[in-house]
TIVO-2410 file (N, C-alpha, C; in nm, 3 decimals):
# residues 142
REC num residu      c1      c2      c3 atome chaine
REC   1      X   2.077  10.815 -10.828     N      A
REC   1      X   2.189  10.823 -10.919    CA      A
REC   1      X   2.308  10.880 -10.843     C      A
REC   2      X   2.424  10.815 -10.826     N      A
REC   2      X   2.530  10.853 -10.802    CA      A
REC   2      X   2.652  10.857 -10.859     C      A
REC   3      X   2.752  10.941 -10.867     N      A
REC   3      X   2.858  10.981 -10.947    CA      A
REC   3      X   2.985  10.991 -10.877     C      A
REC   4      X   3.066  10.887 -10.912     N      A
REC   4      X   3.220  10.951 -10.845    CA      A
REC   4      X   3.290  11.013 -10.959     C      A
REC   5      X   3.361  11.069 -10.927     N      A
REC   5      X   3.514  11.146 -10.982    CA      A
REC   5      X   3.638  11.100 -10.913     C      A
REC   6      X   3.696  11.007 -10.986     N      A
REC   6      X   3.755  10.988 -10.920    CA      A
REC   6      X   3.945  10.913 -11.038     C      A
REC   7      X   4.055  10.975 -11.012     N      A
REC   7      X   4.166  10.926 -11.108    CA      A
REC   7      X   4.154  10.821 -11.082     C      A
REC   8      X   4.213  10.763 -10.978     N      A
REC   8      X   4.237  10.640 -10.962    CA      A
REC   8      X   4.194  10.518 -10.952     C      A
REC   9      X   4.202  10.468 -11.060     N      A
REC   9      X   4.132  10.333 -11.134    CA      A
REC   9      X   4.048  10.227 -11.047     C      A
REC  10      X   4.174  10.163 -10.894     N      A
REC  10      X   4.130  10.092 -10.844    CA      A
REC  10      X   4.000  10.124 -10.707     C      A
REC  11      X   4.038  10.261 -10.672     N      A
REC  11      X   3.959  10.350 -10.625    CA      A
REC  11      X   3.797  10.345 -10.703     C      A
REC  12      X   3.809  10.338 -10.785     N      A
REC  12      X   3.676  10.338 -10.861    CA      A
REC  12      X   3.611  10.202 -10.837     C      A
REC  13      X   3.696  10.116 -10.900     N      A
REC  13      X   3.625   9.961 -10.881    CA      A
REC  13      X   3.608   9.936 -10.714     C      A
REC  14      X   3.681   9.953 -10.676     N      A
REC  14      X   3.629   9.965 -10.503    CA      A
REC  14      X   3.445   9.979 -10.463     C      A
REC  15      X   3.468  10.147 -10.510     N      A
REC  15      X   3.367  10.203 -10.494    CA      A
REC  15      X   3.284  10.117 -10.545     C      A
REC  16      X   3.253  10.095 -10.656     N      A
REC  16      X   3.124  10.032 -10.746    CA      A
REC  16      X   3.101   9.875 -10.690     C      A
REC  17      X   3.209   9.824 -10.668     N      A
REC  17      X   3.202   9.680 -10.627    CA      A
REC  17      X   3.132   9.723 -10.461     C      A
REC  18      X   3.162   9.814 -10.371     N      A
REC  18      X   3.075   9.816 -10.263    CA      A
REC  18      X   2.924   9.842 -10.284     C      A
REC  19      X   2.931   9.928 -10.355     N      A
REC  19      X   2.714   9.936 -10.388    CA      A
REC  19      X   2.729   9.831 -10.436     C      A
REC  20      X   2.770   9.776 -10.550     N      A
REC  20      X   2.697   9.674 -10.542    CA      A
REC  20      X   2.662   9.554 -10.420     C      A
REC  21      X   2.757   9.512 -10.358     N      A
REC  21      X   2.722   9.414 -10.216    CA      A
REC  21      X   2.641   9.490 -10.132     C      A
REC  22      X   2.660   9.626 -10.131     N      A
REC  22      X   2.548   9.704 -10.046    CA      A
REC  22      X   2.410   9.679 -10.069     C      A
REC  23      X   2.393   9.639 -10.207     N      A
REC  23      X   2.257   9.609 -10.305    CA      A
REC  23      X   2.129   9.740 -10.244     C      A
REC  24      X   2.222   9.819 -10.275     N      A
REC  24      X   2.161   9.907 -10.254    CA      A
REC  24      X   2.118  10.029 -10.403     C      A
REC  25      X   1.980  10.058 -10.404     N      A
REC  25      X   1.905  10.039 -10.566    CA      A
REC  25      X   1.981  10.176 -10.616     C      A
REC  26      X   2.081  10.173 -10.675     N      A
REC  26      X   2.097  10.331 -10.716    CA      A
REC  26      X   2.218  10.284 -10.831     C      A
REC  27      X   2.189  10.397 -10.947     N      A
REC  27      X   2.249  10.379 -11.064    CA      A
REC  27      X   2.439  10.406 -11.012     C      A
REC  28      X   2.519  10.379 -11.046     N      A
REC  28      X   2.661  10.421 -10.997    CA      A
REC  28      X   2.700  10.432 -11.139     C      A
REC  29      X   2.751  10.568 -11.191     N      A
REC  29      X   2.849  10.610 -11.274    CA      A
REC  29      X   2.984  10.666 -11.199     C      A
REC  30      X   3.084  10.692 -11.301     N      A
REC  30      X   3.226  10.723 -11.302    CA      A
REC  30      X   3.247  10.816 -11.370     C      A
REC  31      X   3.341  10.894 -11.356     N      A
REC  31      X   3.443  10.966 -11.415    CA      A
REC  31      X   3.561  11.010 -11.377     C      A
REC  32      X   3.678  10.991 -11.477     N      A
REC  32      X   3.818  11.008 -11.435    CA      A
REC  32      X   3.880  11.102 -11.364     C      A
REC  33      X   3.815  11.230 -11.396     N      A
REC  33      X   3.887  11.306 -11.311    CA      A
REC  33      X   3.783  11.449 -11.332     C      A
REC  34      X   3.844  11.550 -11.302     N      A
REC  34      X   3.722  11.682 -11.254    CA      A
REC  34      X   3.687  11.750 -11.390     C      A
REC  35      X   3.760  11.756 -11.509     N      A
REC  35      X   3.708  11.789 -11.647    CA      A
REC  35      X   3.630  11.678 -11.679     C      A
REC  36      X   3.641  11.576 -11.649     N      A
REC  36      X   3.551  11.484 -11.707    CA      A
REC  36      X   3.373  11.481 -11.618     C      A
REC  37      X   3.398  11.535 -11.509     N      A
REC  37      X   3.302  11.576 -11.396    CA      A
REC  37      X   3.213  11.688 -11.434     C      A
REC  38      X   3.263  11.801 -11.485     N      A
REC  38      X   3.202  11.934 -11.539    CA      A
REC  38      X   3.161  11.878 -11.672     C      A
REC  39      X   3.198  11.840 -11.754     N      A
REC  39      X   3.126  11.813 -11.882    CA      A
REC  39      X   3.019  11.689 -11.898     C      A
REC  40      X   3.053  11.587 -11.814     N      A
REC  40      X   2.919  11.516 -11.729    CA      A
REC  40      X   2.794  11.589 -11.721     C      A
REC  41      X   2.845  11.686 -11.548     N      A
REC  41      X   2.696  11.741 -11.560    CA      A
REC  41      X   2.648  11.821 -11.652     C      A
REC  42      X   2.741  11.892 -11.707     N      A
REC  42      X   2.684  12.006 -11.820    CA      A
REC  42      X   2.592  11.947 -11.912     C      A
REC  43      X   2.658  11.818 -11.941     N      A
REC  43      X   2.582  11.710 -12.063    CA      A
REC  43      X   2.445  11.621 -11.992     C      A
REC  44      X   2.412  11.653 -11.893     N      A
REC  44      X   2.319  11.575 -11.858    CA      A
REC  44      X   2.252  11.662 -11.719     C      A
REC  45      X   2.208  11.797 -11.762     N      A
REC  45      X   2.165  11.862 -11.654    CA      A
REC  45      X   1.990  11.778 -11.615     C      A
REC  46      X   1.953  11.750 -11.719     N      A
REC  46      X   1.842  11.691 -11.714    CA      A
REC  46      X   1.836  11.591 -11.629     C      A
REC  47      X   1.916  11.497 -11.624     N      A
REC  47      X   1.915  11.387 -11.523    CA      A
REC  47      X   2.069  11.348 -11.403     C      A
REC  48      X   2.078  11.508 -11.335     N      A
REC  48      X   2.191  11.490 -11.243    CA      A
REC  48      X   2.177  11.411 -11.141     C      A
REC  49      X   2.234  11.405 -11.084     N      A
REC  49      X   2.282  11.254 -11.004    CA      A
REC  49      X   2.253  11.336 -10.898     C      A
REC  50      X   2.210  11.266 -10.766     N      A
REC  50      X   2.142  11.344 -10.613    CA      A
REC  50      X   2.277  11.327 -10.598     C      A
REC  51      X   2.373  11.269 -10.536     N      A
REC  51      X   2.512  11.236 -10.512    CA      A
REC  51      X   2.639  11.228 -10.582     C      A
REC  52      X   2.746  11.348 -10.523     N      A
REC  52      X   2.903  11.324 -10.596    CA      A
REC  52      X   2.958  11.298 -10.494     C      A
REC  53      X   3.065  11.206 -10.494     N      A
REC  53      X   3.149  11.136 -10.457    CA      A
REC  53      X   3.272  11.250 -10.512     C      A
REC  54      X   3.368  11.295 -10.450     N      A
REC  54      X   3.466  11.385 -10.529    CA      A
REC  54      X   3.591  11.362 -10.467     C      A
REC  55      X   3.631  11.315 -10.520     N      A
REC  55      X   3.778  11.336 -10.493    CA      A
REC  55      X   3.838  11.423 -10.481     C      A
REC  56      X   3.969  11.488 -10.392     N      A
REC  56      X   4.040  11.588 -10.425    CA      A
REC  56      X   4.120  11.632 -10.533     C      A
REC  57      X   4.239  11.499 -10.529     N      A
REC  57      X   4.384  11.514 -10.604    CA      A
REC  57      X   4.348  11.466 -10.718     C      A
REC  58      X   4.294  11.533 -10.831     N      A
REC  58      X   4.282  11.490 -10.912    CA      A
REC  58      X   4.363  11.570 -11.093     C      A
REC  59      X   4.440  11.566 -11.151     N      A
REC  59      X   4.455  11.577 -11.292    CA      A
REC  59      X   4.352  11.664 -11.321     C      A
REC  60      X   4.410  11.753 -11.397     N      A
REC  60      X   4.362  11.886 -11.474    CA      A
REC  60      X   4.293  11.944 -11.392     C      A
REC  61      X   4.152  11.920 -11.311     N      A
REC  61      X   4.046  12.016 -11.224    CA      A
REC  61      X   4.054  11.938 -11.115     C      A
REC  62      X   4.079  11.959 -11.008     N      A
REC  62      X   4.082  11.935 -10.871    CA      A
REC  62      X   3.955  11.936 -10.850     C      A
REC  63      X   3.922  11.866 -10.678     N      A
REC  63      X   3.825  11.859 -10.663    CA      A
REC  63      X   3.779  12.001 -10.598     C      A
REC  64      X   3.879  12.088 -10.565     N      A
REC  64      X   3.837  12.220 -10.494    CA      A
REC  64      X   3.768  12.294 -10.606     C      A
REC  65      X   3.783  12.300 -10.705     N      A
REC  65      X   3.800  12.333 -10.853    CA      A
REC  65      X   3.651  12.316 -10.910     C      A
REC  66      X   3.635  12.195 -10.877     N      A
REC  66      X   3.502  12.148 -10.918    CA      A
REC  66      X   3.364  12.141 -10.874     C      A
REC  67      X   3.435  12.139 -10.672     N      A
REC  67      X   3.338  12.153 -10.571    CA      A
REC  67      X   3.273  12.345 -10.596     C      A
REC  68      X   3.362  12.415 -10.662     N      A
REC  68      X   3.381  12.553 -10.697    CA      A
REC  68      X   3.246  12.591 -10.756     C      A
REC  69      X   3.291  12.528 -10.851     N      A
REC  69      X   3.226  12.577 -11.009    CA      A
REC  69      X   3.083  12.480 -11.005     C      A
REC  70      X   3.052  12.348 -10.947     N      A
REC  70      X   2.916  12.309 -10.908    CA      A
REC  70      X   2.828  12.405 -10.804     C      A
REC  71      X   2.885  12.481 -10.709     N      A
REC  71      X   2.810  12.549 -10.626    CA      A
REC  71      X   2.829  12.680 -10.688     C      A
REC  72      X   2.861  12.722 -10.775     N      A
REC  72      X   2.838  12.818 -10.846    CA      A
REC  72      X   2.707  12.818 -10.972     C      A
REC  73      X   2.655  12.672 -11.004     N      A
REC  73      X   2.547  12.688 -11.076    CA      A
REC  73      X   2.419  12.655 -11.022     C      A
REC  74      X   2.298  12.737 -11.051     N      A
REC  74      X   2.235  12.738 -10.951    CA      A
REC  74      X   2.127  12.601 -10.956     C      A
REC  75      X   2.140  12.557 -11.112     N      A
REC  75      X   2.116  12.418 -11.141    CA      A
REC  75      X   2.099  12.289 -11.076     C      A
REC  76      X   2.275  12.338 -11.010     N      A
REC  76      X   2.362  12.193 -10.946    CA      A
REC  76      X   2.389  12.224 -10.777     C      A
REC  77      X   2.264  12.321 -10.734     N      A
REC  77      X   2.322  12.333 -10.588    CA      A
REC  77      X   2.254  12.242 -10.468     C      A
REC  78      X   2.186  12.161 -10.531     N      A
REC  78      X   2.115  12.066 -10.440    CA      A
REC  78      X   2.149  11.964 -10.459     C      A
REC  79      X   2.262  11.947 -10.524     N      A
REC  79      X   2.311  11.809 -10.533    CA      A
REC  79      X   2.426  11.738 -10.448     C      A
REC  80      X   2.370  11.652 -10.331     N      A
REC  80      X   2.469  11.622 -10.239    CA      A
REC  80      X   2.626  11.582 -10.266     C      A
REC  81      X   2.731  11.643 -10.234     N      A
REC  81      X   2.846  11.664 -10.232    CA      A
REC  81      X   2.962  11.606 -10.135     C      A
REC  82      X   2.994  11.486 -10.145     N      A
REC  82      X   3.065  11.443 -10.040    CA      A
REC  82      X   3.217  11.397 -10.079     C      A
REC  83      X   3.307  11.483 -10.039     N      A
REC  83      X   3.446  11.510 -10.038    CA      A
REC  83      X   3.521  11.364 -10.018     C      A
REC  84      X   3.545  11.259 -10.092     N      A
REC  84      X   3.615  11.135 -10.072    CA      A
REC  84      X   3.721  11.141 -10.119     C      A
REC  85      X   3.819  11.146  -9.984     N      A
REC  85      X   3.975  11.193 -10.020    CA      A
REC  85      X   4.066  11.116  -9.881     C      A
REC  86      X   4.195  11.101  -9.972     N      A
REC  86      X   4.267  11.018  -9.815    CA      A
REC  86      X   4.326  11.157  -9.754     C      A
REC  87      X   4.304  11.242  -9.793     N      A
REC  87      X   4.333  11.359  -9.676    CA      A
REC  87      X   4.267  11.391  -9.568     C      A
REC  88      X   4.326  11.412  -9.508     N      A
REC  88      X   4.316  11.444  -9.328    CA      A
REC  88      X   4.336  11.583  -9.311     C      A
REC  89      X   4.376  11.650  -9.374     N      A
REC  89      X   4.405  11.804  -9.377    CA      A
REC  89      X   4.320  11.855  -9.297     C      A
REC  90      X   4.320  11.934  -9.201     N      A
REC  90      X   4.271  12.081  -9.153    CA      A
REC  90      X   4.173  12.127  -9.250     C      A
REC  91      X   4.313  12.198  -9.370     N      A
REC  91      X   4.310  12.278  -9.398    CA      A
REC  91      X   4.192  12.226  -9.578     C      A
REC  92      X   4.205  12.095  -9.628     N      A
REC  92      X   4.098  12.064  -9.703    CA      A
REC  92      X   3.967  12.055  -9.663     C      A
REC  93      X   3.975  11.993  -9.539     N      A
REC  93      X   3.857  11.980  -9.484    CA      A
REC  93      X   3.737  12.149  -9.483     C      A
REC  94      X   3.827  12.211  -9.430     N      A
REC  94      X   3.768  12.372  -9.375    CA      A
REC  94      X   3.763  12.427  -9.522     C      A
REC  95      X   3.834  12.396  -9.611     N      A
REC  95      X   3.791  12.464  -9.720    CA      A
REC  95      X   3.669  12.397  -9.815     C      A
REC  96      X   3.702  12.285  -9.807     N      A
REC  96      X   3.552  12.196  -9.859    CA      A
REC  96      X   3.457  12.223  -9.808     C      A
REC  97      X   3.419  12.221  -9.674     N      A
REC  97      X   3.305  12.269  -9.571    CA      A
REC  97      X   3.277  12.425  -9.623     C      A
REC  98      X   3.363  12.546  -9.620     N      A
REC  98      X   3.336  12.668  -9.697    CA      A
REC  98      X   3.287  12.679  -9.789     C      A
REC  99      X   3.370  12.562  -9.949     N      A
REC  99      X   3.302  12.559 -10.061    CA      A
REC  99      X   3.143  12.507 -10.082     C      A
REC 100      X   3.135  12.463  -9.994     N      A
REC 100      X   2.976  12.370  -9.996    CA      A
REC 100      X   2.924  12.219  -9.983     C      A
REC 101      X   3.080  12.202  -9.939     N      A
REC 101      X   3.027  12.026  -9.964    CA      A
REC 101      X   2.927  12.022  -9.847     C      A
REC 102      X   2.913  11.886  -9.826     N      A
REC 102      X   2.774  11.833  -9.759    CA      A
REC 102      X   2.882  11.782  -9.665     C      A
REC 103      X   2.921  11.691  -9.714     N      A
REC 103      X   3.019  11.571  -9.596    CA      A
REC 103      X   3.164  11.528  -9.652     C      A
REC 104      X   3.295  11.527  -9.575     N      A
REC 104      X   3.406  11.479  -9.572    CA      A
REC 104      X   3.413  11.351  -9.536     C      A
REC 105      X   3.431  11.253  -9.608     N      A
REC 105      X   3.491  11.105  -9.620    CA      A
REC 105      X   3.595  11.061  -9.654     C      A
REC 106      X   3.701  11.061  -9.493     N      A
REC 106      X   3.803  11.021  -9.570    CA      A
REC 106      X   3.797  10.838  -9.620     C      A
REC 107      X   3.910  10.844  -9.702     N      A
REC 107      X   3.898  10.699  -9.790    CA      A
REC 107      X   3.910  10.602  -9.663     C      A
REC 108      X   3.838  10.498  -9.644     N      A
REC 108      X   3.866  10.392  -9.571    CA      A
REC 108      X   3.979  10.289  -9.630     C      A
REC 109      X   4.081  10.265  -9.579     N      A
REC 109      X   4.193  10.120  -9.571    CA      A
REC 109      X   4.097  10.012  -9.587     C      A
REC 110      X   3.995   9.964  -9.545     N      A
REC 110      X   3.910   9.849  -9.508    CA      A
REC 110      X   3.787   9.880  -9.605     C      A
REC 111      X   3.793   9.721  -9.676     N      A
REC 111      X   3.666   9.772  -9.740    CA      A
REC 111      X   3.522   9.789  -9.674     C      A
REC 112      X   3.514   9.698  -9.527     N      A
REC 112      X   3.390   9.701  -9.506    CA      A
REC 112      X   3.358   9.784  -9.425     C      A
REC 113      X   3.466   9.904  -9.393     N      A
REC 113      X   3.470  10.028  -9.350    CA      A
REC 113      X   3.379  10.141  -9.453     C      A
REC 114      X   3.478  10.074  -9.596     N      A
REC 114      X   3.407  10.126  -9.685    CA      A
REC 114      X   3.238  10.105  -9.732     C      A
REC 115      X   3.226  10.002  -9.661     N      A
REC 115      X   3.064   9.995  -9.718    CA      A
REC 115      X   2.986  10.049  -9.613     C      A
REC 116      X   3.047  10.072  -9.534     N      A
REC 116      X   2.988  10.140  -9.383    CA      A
REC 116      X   2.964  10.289  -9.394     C      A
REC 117      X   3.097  10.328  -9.448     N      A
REC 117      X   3.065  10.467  -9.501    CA      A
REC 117      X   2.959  10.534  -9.595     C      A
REC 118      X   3.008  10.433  -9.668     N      A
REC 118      X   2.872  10.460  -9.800    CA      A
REC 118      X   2.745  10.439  -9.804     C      A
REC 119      X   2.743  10.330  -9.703     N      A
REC 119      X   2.608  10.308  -9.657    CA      A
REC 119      X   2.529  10.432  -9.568     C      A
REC 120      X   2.562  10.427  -9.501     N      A
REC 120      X   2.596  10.558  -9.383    CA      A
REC 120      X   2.545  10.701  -9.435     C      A
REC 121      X   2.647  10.757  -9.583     N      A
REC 121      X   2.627  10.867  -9.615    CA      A
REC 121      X   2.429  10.850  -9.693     C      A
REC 122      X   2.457  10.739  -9.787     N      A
REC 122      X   2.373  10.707  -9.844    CA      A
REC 122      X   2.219  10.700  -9.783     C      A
REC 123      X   2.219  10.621  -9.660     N      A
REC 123      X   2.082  10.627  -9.594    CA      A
REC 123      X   2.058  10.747  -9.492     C      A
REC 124      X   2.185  10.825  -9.511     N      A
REC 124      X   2.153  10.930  -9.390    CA      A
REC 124      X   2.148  11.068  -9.500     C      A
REC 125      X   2.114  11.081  -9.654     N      A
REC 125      X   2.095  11.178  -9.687    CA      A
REC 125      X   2.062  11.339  -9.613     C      A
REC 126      X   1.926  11.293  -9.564     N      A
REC 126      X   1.874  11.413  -9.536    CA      A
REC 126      X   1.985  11.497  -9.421     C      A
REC 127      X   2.041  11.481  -9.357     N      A
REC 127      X   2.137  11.521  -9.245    CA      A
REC 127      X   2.215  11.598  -9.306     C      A
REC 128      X   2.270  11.570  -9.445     N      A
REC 128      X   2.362  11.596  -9.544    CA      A
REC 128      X   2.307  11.711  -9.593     C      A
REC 129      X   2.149  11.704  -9.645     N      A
REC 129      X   2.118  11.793  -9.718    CA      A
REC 129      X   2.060  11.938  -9.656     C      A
REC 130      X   1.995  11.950  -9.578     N      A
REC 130      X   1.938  12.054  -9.533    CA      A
REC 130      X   2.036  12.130  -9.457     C      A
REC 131      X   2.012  12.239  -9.433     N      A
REC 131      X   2.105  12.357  -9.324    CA      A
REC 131      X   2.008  12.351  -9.187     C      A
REC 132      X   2.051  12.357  -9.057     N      A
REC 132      X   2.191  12.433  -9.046    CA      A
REC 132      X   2.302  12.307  -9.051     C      A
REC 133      X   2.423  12.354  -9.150     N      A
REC 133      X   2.545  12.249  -9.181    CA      A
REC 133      X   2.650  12.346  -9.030     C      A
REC 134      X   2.728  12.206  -8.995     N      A
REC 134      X   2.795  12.232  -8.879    CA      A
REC 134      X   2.950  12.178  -8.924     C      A
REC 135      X   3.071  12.230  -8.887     N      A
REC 135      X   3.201  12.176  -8.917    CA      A
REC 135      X   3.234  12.025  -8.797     C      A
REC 136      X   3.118  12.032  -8.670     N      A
REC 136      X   3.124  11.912  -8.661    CA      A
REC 136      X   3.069  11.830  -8.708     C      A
REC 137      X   2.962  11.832  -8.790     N      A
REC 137      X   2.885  11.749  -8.836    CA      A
REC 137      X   2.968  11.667  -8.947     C      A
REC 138      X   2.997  11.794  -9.041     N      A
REC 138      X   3.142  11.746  -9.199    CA      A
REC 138      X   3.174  11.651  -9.215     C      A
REC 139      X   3.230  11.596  -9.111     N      A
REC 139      X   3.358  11.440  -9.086    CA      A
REC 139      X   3.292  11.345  -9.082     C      A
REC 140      X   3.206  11.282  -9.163     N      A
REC 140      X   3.161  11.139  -9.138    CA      A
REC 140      X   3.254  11.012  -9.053     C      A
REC 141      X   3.201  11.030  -8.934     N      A
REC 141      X   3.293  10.926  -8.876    CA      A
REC 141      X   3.222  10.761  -8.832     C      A
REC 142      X   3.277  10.666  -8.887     N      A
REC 142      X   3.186  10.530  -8.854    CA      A
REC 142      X   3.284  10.460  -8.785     C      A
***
């Protein structure tokens, strides 16, 4: 089960239209933005998703916001976390890596960049999940 957060509309269909050609077996849900993200999982602790997709810039709860308050429950701390943002920042990056994410993805221009990525994060879970986490490791680069 995987979950993006994500505002931007076409950003979303992107995403979903790549698993699918990826045909790769995993449920893909959405949500608009980071309030809609927290009341998700709250509403469905029973069946959380191994994977968030999170955006940063998002309306009402940011993704710093959200990456926050998920590694704050002790529920939702094994749930892989990967920062999908067109930022390049330093300074997002190092703070996402602090907050807990797993992996930084920035957005690919190319879609089949994009299926590379996703593919990538997707079959390389375990790398993602276990410690020791490294700030070189963070940057998914394909």
């Amino acid at each position: 089960k995987i979950l993006l957060a994500d505002d931007d509309e076409s950003d979303r269909l992107l995403f979903t239209d790549a698993f699918k050609d990826l045909k790769i077996n995993a449920k893909i849900e959405t949500v608009n933005d980071g309030v809609e993200l927290i009341d998700y999982l709250v509403k469905n602790q029973k069946s959380l998703p191994e994977f968030i997709f999170l955006d940063l810039n998002m309306p009402r709860k940011d993704g710093k916001e959200c990456l926050n308050e998920i590694r704050n429950l002790l529920k939702m701390r094994e749930i892989i976390i990967a920062i999908y943002s067109t930022s390049a920042s330093e300074k997002d990056i190092e703070e996402t890596f602090v907050l807990g994410a797993n992996v930084y993805i920035q957005k690919p221009s190319d879609y089949k960049l994009l299926m590379l990525s996703l593919e990538t994060v997707v079959s390389h879970a375990n790398v993602y999940k276990d410690p020791p986490f490294k700030l070189e490791n963070f940057i998914l680069k394909v």
